[in-house]
C-alpha positions as CSV (number, residue, x, y, z in Angstrom):
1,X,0.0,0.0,0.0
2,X,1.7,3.3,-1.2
3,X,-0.4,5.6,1.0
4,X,-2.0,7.2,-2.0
5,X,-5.9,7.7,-3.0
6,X,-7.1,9.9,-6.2
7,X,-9.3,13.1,-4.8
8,X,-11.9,11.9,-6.8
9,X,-11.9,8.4,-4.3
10,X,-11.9,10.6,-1.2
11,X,-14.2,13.8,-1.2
12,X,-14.3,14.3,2.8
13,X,-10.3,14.2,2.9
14,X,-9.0,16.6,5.7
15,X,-6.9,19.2,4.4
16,X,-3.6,19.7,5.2
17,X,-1.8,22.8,5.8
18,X,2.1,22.6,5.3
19,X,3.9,25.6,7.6
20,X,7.3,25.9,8.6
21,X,8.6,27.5,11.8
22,X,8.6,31.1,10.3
23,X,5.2,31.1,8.6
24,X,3.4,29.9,11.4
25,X,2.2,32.2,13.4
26,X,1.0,34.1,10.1
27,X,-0.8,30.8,8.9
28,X,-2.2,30.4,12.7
29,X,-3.7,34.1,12.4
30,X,-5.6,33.2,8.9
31,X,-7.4,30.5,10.9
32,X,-8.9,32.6,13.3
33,X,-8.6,33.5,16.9
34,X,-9.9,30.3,17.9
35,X,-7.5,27.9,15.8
36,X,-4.8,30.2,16.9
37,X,-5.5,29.5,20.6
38,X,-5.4,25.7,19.8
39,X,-2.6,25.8,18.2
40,X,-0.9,27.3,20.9
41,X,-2.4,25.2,23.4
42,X,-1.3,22.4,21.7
43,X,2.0,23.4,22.1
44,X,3.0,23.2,18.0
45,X,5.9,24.6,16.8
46,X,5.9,23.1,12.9
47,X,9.0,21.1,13.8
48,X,9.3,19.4,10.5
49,X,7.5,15.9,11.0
50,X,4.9,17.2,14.3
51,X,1.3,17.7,13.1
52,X,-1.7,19.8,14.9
53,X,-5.2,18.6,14.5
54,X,-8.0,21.3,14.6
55,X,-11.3,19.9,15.3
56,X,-14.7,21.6,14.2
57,X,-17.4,22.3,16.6
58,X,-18.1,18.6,17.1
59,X,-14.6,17.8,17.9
60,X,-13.9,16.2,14.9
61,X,-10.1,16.5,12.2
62,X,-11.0,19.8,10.4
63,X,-7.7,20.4,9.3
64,X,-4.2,19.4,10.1
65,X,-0.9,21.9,10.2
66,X,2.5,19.7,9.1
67,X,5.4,21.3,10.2
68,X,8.4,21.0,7.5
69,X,11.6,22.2,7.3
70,X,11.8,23.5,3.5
71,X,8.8,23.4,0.7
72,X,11.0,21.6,-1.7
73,X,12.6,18.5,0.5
74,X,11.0,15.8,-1.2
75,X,10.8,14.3,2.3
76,X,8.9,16.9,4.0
77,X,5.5,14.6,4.3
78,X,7.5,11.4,4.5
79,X,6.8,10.8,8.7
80,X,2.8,11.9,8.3
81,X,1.5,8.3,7.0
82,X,2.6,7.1,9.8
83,X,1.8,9.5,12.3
84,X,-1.6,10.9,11.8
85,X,-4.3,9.2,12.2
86,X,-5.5,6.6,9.9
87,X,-7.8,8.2,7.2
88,X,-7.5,10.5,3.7
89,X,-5.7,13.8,3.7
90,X,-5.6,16.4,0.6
91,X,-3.1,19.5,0.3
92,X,-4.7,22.8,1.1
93,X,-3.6,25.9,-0.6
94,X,-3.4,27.9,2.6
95,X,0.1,26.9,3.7
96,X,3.5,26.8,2.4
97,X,3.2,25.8,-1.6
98,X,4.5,22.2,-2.1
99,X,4.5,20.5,-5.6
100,X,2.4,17.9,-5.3
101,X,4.1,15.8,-7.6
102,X,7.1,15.9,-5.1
103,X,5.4,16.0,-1.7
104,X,3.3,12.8,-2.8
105,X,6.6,11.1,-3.5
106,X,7.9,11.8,-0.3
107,X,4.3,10.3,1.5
108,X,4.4,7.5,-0.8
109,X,7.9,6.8,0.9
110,X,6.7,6.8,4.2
111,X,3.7,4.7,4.0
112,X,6.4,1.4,2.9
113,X,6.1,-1.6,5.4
114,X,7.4,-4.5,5.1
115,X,4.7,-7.5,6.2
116,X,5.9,-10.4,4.8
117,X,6.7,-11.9,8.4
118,X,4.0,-10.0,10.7
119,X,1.3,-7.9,10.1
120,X,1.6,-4.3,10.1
121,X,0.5,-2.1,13.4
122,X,-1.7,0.0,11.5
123,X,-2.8,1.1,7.9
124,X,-0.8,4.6,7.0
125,X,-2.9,7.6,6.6
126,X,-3.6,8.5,2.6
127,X,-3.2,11.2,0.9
128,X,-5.5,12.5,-2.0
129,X,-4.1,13.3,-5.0
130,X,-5.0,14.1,-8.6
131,X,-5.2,11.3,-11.0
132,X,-2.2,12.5,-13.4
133,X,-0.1,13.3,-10.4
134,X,-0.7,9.1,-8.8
135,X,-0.2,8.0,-12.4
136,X,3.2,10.1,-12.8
137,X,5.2,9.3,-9.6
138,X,3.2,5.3,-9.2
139,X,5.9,3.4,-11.0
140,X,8.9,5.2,-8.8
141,X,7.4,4.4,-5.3
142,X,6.1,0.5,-6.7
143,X,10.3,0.4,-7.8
144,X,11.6,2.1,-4.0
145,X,9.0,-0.4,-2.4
146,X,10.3,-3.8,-4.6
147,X,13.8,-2.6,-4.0
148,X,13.1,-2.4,0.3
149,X,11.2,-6.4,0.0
150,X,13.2,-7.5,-1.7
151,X,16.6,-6.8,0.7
152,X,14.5,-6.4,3.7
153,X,13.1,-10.8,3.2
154,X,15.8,-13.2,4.6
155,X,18.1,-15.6,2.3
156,X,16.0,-18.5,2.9
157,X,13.6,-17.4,1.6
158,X,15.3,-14.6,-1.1
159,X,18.0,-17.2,-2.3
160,X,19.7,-17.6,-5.9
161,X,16.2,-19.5,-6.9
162,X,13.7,-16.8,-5.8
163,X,16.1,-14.1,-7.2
164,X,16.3,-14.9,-10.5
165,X,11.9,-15.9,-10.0
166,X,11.4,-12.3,-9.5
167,X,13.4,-11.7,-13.1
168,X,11.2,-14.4,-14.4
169,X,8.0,-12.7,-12.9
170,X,9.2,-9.7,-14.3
171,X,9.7,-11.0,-18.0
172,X,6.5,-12.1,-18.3
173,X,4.9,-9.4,-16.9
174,X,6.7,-7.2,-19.9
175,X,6.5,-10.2,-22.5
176,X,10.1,-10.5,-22.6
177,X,12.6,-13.1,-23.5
178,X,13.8,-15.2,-20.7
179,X,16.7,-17.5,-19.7
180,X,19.2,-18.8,-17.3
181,X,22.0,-20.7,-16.8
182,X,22.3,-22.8,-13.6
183,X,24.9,-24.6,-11.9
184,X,27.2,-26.6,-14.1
185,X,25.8,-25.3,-17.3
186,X,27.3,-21.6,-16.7
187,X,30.6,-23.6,-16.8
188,X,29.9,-24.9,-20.4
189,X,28.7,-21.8,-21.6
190,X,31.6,-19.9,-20.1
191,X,30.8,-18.0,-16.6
192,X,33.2,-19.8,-14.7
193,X,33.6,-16.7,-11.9
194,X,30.1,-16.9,-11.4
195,X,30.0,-21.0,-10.6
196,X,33.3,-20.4,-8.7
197,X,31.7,-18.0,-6.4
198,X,28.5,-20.0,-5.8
199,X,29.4,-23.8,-6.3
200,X,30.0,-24.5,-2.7
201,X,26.1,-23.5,-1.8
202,X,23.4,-26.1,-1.4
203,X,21.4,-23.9,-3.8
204,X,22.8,-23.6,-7.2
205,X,24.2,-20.5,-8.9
206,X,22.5,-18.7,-11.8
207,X,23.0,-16.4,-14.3
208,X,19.1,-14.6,-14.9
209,X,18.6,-13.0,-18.2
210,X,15.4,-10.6,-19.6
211,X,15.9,-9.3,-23.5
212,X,13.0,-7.1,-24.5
213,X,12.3,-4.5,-27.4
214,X,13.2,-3.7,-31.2
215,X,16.6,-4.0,-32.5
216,X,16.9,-1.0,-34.4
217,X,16.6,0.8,-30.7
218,X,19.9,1.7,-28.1
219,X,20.7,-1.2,-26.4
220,X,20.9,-0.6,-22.9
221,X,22.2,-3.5,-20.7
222,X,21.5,-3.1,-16.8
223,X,23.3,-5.9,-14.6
224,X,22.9,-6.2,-10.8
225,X,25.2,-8.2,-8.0
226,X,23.2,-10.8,-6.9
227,X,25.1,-11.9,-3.8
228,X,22.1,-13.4,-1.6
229,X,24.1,-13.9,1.2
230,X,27.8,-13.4,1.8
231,X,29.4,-15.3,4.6
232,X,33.0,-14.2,2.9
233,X,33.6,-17.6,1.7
234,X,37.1,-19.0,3.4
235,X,38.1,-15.9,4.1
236,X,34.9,-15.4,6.6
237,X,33.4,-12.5,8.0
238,X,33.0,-12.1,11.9
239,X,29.6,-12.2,13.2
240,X,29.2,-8.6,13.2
241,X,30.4,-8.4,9.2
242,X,27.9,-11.3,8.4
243,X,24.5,-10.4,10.2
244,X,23.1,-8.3,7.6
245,X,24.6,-10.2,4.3
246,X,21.2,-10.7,3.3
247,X,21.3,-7.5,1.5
248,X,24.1,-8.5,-0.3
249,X,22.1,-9.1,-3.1
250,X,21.3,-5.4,-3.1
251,X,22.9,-4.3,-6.5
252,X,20.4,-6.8,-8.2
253,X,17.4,-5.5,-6.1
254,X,17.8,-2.1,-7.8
255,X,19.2,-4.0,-11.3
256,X,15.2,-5.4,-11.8
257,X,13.5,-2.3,-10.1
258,X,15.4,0.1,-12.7
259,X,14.6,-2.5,-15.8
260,X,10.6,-2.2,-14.8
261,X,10.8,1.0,-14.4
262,X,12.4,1.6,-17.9
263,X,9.4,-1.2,-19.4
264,X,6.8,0.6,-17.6
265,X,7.9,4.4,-19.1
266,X,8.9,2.8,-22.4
267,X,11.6,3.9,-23.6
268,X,12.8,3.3,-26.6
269,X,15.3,1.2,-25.7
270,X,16.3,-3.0,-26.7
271,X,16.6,-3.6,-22.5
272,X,19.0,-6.8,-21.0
273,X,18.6,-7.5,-17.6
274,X,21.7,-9.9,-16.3
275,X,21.5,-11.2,-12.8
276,X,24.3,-13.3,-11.2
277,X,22.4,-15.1,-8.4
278,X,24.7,-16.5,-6.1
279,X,25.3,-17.1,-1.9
280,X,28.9,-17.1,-0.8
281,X,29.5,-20.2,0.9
282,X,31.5,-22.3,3.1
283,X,32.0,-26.1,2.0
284,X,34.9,-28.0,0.9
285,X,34.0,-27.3,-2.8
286,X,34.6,-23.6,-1.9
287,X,37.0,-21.7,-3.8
288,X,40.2,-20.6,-2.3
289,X,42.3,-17.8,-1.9
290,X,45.6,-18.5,-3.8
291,X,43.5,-20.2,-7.0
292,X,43.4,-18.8,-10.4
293,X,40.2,-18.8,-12.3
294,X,40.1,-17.8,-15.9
295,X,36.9,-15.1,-16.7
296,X,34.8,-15.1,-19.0
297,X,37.0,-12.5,-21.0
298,X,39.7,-14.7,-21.0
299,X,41.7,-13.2,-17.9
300,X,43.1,-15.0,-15.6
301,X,41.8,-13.9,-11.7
302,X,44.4,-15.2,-8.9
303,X,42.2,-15.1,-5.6
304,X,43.7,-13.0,-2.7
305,X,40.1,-12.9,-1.3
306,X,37.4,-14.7,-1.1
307,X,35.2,-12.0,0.5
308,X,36.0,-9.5,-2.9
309,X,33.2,-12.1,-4.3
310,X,30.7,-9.2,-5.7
311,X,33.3,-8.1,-8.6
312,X,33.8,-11.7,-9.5
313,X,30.6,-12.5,-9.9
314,X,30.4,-9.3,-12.0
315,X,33.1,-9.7,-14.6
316,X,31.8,-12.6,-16.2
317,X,28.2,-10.7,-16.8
318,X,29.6,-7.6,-17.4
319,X,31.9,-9.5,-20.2
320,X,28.8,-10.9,-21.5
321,X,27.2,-7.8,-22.1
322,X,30.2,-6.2,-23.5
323,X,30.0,-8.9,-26.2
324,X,26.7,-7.3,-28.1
325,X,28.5,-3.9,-27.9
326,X,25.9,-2.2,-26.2
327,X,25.0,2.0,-26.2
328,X,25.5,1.7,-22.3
329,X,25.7,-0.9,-19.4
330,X,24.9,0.4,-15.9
331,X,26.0,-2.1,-13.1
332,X,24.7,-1.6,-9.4
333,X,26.1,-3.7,-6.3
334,X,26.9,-3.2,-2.8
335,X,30.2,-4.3,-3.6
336,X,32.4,-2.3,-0.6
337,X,32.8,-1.5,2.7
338,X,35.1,1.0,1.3
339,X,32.6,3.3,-0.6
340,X,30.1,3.7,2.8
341,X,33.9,4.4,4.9
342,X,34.5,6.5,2.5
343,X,30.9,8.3,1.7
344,X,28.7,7.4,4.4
345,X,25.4,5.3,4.3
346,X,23.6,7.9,1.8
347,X,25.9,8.4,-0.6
348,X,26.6,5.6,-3.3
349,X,29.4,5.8,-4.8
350,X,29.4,6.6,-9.0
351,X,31.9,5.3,-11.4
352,X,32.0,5.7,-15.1
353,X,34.5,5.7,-18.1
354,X,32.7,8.9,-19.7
355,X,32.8,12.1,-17.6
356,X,30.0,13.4,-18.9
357,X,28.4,10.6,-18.4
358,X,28.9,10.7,-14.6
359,X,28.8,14.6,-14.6
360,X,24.8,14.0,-15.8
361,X,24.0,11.0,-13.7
362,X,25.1,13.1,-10.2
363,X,23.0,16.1,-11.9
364,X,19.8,13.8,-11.8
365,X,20.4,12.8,-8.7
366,X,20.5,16.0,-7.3
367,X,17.1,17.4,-9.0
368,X,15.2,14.0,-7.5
369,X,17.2,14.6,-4.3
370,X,18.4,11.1,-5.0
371,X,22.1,11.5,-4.7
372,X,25.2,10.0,-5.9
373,X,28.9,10.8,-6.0
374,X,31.5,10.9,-8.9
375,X,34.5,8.5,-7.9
376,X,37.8,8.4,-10.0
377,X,39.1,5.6,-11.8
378,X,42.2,6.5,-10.5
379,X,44.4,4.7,-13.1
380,X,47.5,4.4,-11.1
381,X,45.3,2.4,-8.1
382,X,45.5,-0.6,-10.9
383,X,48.9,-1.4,-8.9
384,X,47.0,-2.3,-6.5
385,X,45.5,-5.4,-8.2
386,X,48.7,-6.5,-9.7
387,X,49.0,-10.4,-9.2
388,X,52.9,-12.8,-9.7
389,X,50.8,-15.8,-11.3
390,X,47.5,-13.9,-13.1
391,X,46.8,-10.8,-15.3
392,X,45.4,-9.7,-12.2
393,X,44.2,-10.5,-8.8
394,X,40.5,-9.8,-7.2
395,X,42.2,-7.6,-4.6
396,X,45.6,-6.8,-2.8
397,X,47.2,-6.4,-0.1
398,X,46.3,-2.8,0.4
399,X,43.3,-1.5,2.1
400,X,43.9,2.1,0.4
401,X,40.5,3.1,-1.9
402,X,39.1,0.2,-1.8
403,X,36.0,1.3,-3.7
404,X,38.1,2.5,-6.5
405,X,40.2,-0.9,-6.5
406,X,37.0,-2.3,-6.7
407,X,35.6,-0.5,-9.8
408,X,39.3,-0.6,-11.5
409,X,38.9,-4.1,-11.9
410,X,35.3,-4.1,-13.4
411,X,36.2,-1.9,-15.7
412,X,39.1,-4.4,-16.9
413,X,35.6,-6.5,-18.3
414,X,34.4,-3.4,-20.4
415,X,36.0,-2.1,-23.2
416,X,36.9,1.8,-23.6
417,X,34.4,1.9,-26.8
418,X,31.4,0.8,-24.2
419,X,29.8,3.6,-21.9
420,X,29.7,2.5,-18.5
421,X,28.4,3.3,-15.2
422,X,29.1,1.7,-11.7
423,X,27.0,2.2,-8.8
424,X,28.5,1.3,-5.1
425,X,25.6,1.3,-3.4
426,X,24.9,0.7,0.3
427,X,20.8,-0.6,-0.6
428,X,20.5,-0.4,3.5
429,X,18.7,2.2,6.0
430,X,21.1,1.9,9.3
431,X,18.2,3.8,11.1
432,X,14.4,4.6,10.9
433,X,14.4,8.6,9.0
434,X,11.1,9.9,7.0
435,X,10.1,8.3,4.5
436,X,13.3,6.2,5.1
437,X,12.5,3.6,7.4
438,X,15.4,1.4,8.7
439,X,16.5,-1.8,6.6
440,X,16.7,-2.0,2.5
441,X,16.5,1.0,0.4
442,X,16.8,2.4,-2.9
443,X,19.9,4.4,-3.5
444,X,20.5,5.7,-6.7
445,X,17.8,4.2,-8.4
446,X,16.0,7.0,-9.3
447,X,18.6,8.8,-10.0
448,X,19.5,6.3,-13.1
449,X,16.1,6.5,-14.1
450,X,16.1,10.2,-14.4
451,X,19.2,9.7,-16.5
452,X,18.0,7.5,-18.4
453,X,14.9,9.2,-19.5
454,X,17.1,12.0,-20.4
455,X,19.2,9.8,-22.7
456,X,16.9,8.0,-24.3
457,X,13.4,10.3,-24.1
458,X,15.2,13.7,-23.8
C-alpha cells in the first residue's frame, strides 16, 4: 500500500496545511482567533515531521498543520503516513506551496512496510491526489517499495532460486525473453567466476537474463550483483560483518527495479537485464584464496580474497554484455565497505569511463534529491591489483581506496568503446528517517532512471 488515493476516491479528505517555523504564526492568524489559541495550546511549533489537528465544533479533524523544514525537500510529508491518524488527507492551498508531484513522492515513501513476516501495526494515513499526479510518480514508489522487500526478506527465503523468480515474474509481466543458466551449465557456456563464487552453496548459482524490445533501438544493458548472502567464503566475515549479508544481493534489487521501471515508461530502448544469483559459501568445494580462475573474457583472476566475491561475480556478466556492444551498461552492487567508509550510508558511490556521463548521472540525482557521488578511476590504483601468477588479482594487499580498486577491476571487463556506469551502493537504512524507514532501500535508483529518461526520451 503506497499511501496514496485519487481526490476523486476521497471527497471528505482533511486538508492539510504545510507551515514551517517562520510562517506559522502568520498561517495560525488566517485561521482565526480560535484555531490560533489551539494551536498554541497544543503546544505546535511546525517542527518538521509534528502535526496539529483542529477539530470543528463537534470535535472532529478539520484540518491538520505539518510542520516541515523547507517546501522543496522531497521528504517533507515522509513521517505523516505514519503518524496521523488513519484516514485521507488532501493539500490545502493555505500553507507553504509544495509540488504535489514531489510531496506525494515523499508520502508515498513513508507509507512502505514491510509485512511479509508479521502484520503491520496500522494502515498509514492516505493522501488525496490528482489522477495525473498518482499516475506520474506510481511506478517510482512501486520500484523504491520492490527494492526495500526484496533486501528487507531473509536468504531463505530470497535465495539464488527466488532471485532470479522475480526476473522471471518480471519478463512475463513485460512479455520479454527469458533464460538462465544454472549450476554446471554456466561452466559450459563460459561464466566460470560466477560458478566459482557460488558452487560450494546447497542452492545452485545462476546467471538470470530478460531481453526485450526492437533492434533497431539503443541497447541498454543493466546488470545487478546478486550476492544473496555473503558469509566471505574461506576468508569469513566475523559475526558482526555477516549479520546483515542478506542484502548482499542489493545491487540486483535495484538492477530489476530500474529494468521495470524503464518497461513501464517505455523507452525506446532494446533492455538486458543480467543477474548473477549466487550465496557465498563455506563447504569444501569452496574456492580458495591462492586459486586462479580464468573469466569469461579470458583473464586470468588469482584469488587474494574470497570476501571481494561481488566483482567476481560481476566480470563474467559484465563480459557478456560487453559482447553485443551495447550503447551503455549500468551495473549496481553493494560491492564495498570502502565506498560507505569513504561516503557514508547515503551516498553511493558513482563510477564511469565517460565524464559526462557521470557529470549528468550526479545532476539527476541531485534534481530527485536522490544522490550520488563521482569517484575516479584513479588509473594508477591498478597497482594495487597486480598479481605474480594472473593478469590480475581480485584484490591486494592494500586496504587504500578500496572502492576504487573495486571498480578498476570491473572496468578491466568493459571495453573503452562501451559507456559504462558503476554504482557502489549501500541498498541499506542503518536507522528509521522519513520516508526512510530502517532496513533496504533504494539508493541511486532514481537517479539512473532520471538519467535515463534524459538519454533515451530527452
Amino acid at each position: 500500500m503506497h499511501g496514496l488515493i485519487e481526490t476523486r476516491r476521497a471527497p471528505q479528505a482533511i486538508p492539510l496545511i504545510a507551515v514551517t517555523k517562520a510562517s506559522l504564526r502568520t498561517t495560525a492568524a488566517k485561521l482565526g482567533k480560535t484555531a490560533a489559541n489551539w494551536i498554541a495550546a497544543s503546544g505546535f511549533e511546525a517542527v518538521p515531521g509534528t502535526f496539529c489537528l483542529l477539530p470543528d465544533a463537534q470535535g472532529k479533524a478539520k484540518r491538520v498543520l505539518a510542520g516541515i523544514a523547507a517546501a522543496d525537500d522531497l521528504y517533507a510529508l515522509a513521517a505523516l503516513p505514519q503518524r496521523l491518524p488513519e484516514g485521507s488527507y488532501r493539500l490545502d492551498a493555505g500553507g507553504i506551496a509544495l509540488d504535489p508531484e514531489r510531496a506525494a513522492l515523499g508520502w508515498g515513501f513513508g507509507a512502505y512496510q514491510f509485512t511479509r513476516y508479521r502484520k503491520a501495526a496500522r494502515a498509514p494515513a492516505r493522501l488525496a491526489v490528482d489522477g495525473a499526479v498518482l499516475r506520474a510518480i506510481e511506478a517510482r514508489i512501486d520500484a523504491s517499495s520492490q527494492v526495500r522487500d526484496l533486501v528487507n526478506t531473509p536468504t531463505e527465503d530470497m535465495g539464488p532460486v527466488e532471485l532470479a523468480a522475480a526476473v522471471k515474474v518480471l519478463a512475463e509481466k513485460h512479455q520479454a525473453q527469458y533464460r538462465e543458466w544454472v549450476g554446471e551449465d554456466l561452466l559450459a557456456h563460459g561464466f566460470p567466476t560466477i560458478h566459482a563464487v557460488g558452487r560450494a552453496s546447497h542452492r545452485a548459482p545462476r546467471l538470470a537474463e530478460l531481453s526485450v524490445g526492437e533492434t533497431k533501438h539503443p541497447h541498454l544493458v543493466i546488470v545487478g550483483k546478486g550476492v544473496c548472502f555473503d558469509t566471505g567464503g574461506l576468508d569469513l566475515k566475523s559475526a558482526d560483518g555477516m549479520r546483515w549479508m542478506k542484502k548482499d544481493m542489493g545491487g540486483a534489487a535495484h538492477a530489476i527495479a530500474l529494468a521495470d521501471l524503464v518497461l513501464r515508461a517505455r523507452l525506446p530502448v532494446r533492455l538486458t537485464l543480467l543477474i548473477p544469483a549466487v550465496e557465498n559459501a563455506v563447504a569444501g568445494n569452496a574456492f580458495r584464496p591462492g586459486e586462479v580462475i580464468r573469466t569469461r573474457a579470458g583473464l586470468t583472476v588469482e584469488i587474494d580474497n574470497t570476501d571481494a566475491e561481488g566483482r567476481l561475480v560481476l566480470c563474467d556478466a559484465l563480459a557478456y554484455a560487453s559482447e553485443s556492444k551495447p550503447d551503455l551498461i549500468v551495473d549496481f552492487a553493494t560491492l564495498t565497505g570502502a565506498a560507505r567508509i569513504a561516503l557514508g550510508p547515503d551516498l553511493p558511490a558513482l563510477f564511469g569511463n565517460r565524464e559526462e556521463l557521470a557529470h549528468a548521472a550526479v545532476a539527476a540525482g541531485r534534481r530527485e534529491q536522490d544522490p550520488i557521488w563521482h569517484m575516479p578511476l584513479w588509473a594508477p590504483y591498478r597497482a594495487m591489483l597486480e598479481s605474480r601468477i594472473a593478469d590480475l588479482a581480485n584484490a591486494g594487499p592494500s586496504r587504500h581506496a578500496g572502492s576504487i580498486t573495486a571498480a578498476l577491476y570491473l572496468e578491466r571487463f568493459v571495453p573503452q568503446t562501451i559507456p559504462w556506469l558503476h554504482l557502489d551502493t549501500y541498498a541499506w537504512n542503518d536507522a528509521d528517517k522519513p520516508g526512510r524507514p530502517a532496513g533496504g532501500e533504494a539508493l541511486g535508483l532514481r537517479a539512473v532512471f532520471a538519467l535515463l529518461q534524459e538519454r533515451y526520451r530527452g
